[in-house]
N, C-alpha and C positions, 0 to 999 in steps of 0.2 A: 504494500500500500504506500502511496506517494505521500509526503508529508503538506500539509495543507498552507499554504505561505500565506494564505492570508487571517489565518485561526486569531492572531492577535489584534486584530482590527474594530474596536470600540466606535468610530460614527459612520464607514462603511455601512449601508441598510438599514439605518436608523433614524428617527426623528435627533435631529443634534442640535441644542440649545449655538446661538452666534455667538464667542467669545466676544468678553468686553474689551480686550487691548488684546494685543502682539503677544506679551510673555503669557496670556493664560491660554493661548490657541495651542492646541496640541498638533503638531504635524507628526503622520503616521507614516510608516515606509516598509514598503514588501521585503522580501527577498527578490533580487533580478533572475530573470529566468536565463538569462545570458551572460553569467557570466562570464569575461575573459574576452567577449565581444564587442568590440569597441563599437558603439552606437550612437548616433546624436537624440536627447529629449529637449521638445521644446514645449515652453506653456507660453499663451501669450495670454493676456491681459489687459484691453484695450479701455475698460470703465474702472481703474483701478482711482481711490481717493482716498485721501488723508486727511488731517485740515493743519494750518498752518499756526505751529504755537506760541503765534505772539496772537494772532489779529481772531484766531478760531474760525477764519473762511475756509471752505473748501479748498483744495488743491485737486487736480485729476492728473493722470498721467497713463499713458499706456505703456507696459511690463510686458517684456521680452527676456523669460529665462531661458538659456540653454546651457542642458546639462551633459556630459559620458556618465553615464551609471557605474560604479565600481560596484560593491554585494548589493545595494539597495536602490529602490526607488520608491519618487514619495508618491502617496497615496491621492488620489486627485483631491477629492473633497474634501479633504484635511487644510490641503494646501488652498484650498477656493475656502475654507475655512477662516484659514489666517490671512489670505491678503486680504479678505473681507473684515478683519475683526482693527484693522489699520485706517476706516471710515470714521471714524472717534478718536483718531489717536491723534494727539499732535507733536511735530518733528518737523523738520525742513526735509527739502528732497534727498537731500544725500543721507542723513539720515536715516529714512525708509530705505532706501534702496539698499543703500550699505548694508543694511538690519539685514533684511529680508535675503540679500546673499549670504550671508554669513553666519544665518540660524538654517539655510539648505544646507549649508556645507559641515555645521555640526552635525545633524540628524543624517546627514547621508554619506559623509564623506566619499564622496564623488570623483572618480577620475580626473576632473575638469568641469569646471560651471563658470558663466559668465551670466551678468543679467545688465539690461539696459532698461533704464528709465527715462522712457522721452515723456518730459513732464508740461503741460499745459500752461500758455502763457498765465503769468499774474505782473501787474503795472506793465503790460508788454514786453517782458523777459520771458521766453521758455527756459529752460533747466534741463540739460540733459544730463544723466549723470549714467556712470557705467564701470559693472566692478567684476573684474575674473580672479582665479587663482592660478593664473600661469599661464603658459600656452599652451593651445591645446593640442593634445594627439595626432601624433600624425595617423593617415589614412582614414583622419574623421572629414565626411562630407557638410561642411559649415556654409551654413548657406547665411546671407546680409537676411539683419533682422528685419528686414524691409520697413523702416520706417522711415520716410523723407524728411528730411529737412525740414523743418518748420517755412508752412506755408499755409497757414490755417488747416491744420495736422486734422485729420481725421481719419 
């Protein structure tokens, strides 16, 4: 009998209360069914929002993770969990973004992850901001996160 990779998965197929903030979101992670195969994941995240912790406005931005799996990968609705639970949180953009790479990269430690945050103008500045752990693998198919340039981004 095959061992079941996903037996520890708590909001997997459940009714899941929205975490209030970033530290109380639990992000979940399988076993990779590949490992040693070098593969590119990508999530994107086009209505991602925070708010800004001086003024408490909104910020929006759209998330561009890409990750190589090394034993784990995260669990989607864990991770749709957490960047949703960052709607009430206030930070600056790098901030979030920084955050949000670098709680993937504890919970999964990853061959390689990069994420991009191309953030929505505020007083007419867009903010992009963009964090990896190195370069990546060779013989990984990396494709541009396609997002242009700020031209009234959408």
């Amino acid at each position: 009998m095959t061992e079941n990779i996903y037996a520890g998965l708590t909001q997997l197929g459940q009714a899941t209360a929205q975490p209030a903030t970033p530290d109380e979101a639990v992000l979940e992670r399988v076993a990779n069914p590949h490992p040693g195969s070098p593969y590119l994941v990508r999530f994107t995240c086009p209505e991602f929002t925070s708010l800004c912790p001086i003024t408490g406005q909104p910020d929006f931005a759209h998330l561009v993770i890409d990750y190589v799996p090394g034993d784990w990968l995260v669990e989607s609705k864990s991770l749709k969990l957490f960047l949703t639970s960052f709607r009430n949180h206030g930070a600056f953009h790098e901030g979030c973004t920084v955050a949000i790479g670098k709680r993937l990269v504890t919970v999964l430690a990853p061959a390689w992850l990069r994420i991009g945050g191309y953030w929505y103008p505020r007083g007419g500045i867009p903010i992009d901001v963009f964090f990896q752990t190195g370069a990546p693998p060779d013989g990984i198919w990396l494709l541009d996160q396609g997002v242009p340039p700020y031209r009234g981004r959408g």
